[in-house]
N, C-alpha and C positions, 0 to 999 in steps of 0.2 A: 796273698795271705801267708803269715808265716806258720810254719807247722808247729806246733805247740810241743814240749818236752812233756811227754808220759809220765808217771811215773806208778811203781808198783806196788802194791799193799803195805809192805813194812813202812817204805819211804815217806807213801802218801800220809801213814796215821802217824808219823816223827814232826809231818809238820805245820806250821803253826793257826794256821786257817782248820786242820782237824783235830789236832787235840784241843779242842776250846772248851776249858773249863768255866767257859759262861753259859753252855749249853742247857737249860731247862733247868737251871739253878734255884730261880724265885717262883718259879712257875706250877700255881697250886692246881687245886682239881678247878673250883669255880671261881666264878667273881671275873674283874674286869682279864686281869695278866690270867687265866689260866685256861686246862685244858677243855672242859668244855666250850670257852668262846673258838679256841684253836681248833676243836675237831667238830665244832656246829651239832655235840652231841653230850649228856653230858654222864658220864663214865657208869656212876654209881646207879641211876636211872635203869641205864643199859642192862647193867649185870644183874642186882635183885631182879628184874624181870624172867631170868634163866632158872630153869624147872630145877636144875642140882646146884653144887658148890661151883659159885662162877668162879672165872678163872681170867685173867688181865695179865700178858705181857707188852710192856711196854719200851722199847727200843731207843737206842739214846736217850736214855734216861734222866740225864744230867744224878741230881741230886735226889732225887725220885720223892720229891713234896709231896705228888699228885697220887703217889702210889701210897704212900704213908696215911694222906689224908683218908684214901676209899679204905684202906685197912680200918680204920677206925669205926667206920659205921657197915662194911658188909658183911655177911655173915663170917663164924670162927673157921670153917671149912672152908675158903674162900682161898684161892690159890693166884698172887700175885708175886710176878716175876719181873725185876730190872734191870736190863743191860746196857752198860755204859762202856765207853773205850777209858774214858778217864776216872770213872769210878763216883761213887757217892762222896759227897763232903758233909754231910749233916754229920754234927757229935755227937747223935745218941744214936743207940740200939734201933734195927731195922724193928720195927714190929713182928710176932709171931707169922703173920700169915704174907711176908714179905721175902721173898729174895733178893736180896741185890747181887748182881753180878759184874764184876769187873773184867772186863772181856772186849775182842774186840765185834763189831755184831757180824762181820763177816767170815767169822770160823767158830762162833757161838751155836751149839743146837740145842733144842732141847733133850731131858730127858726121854727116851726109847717110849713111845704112847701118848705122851705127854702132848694135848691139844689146848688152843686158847679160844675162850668166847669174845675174846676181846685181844687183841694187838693194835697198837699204836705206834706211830713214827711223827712224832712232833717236830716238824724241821729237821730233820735228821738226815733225810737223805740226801738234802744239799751238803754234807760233807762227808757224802759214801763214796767211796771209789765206782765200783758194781752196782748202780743203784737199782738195774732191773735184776744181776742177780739175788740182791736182797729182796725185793718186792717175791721174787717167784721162790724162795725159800720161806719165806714167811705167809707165802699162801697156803703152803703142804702144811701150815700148823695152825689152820683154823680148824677150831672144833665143827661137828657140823648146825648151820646158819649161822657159823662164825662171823663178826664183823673185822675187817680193817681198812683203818682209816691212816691213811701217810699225805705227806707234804710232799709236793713234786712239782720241782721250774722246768717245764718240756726244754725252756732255752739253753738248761744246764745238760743237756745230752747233744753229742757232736758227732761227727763221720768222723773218719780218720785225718782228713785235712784240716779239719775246724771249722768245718761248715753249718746250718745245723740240722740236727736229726727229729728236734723234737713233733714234726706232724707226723713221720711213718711210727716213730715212736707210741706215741701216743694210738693211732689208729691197731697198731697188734695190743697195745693192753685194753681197748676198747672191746678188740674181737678175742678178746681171752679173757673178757667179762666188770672188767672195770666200769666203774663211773668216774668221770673227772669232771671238778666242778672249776672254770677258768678263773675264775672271781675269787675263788678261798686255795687256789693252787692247791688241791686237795684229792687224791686219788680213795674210791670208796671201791671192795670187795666183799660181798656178802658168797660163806662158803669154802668149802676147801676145795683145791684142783692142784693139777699139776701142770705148770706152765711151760710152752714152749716156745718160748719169743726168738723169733729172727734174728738175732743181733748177736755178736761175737764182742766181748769184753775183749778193749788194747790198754785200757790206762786210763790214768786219772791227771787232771792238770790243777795243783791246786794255786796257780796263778792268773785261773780263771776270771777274777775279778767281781762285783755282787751281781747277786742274783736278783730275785724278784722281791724278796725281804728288804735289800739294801746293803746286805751286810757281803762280805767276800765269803766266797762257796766254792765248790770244787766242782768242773767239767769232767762230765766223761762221756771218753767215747767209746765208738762202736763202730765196729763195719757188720752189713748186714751178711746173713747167714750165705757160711763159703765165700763170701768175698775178703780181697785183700786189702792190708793197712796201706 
């Protein structure tokens, strides 16, 4: 097997498999193409049901439809946040109770207190570099019975050789409380915590090839804790 070329944050988001500005473009809250068929849940539901001003950050955002649309019908107190690497393309005005943030999500945080009822990752982490570092930063900003719901191919996580990692993977974010559903490649967290996953970030390969979607995705690997590359 050959050893795959790493490469490291700046490089990985220069290139062309991860700046993909087709990322979550068309993709509204309901209906056939949108998020609640993607997250088997459906956003606005979720959030009226929370005793205060719910609150939805959503991650790879692309053009942020999905977040524009819940703007519309949730309440005016309602605290909606979207972060994209490539940014919104819609031409008008984000709505009042919307952020868009152009950023990339892996040196993105929230404001200081700042908790969500709702975080999402629509496909997204098939072009993270760190994808369990992102899963265990975005668990420290669930409010409490926070939900999140991300997309996650176990085959897109590797050893350091390119072997793959995705069962011991999968088994630490099982015992640090995930649900993963194999059928909608879908990982589920209800709650905040702070994670402590085995696994040492080396790099990202974005010549990984497709994923479970079909489309080409980024590998990353890992050696497990104290081990070498």
């Amino acid at each position: 097997m050959t050893k795959p070329t790493l490469l490291g944050a700046d490089a990985l988001e220069r290139s062309s498999v991860v700046a993909n500005n087709t990322m979550n473009r068309e993709r509204g809250l309901t209906g056939v193409n949108s998020y609640a068929r993607e997250l088997g849940l459906d956003p606005t539901a979720h959030l009226t049901a929370r005793p205060a001003a719910p609150s939805w950050l959503d991650l790879c955002s692309g053009e942020g439809r999905a977040l524009r649309e819940a703007a519309a019908v949730l309440p005016p107190d309602a605290v909606l946040t979207a972060v994209d690497l490539v940014g919104p393309l819609a031409p008008t005005p984000a709505p009042p109770a919307l952020e868009e943030i152009v950023a990339s999500v892996m040196v993105w945080v929230p404001p200081p207190g700042r908790t969500y009822d709702l975080i999402t990752c629509v496909h997204g982490l098939h072009y993270v570099g760190d994808q369990l570092g992102l899963l265990a930063r975005a668990a420290s900003w669930l409010a409490p019975d926070g939900l999140l719901l991300a997309h996650f191919d176990p085959d897109s996580v590797r050893r350091p050789d390119g072997s793959p990692a995705g069962r011991a993977v999968l088994s630490a974010l099982r015992a640090a409380g995930f649900r993963y559903s194999a059928r909608h490649h879908r990982l589920r967290l209800r709650g905040p915590r702070t994670l402590r996953l085995p696994f040492r970030y080396l790099g990202a390969d974005p010549a990984a090839g497709p994923n479970c979607t079909g489309q080409p995705a980024v590998g990353s690997h890992y050696a497990p804790e104290g081990g070498t590359p």
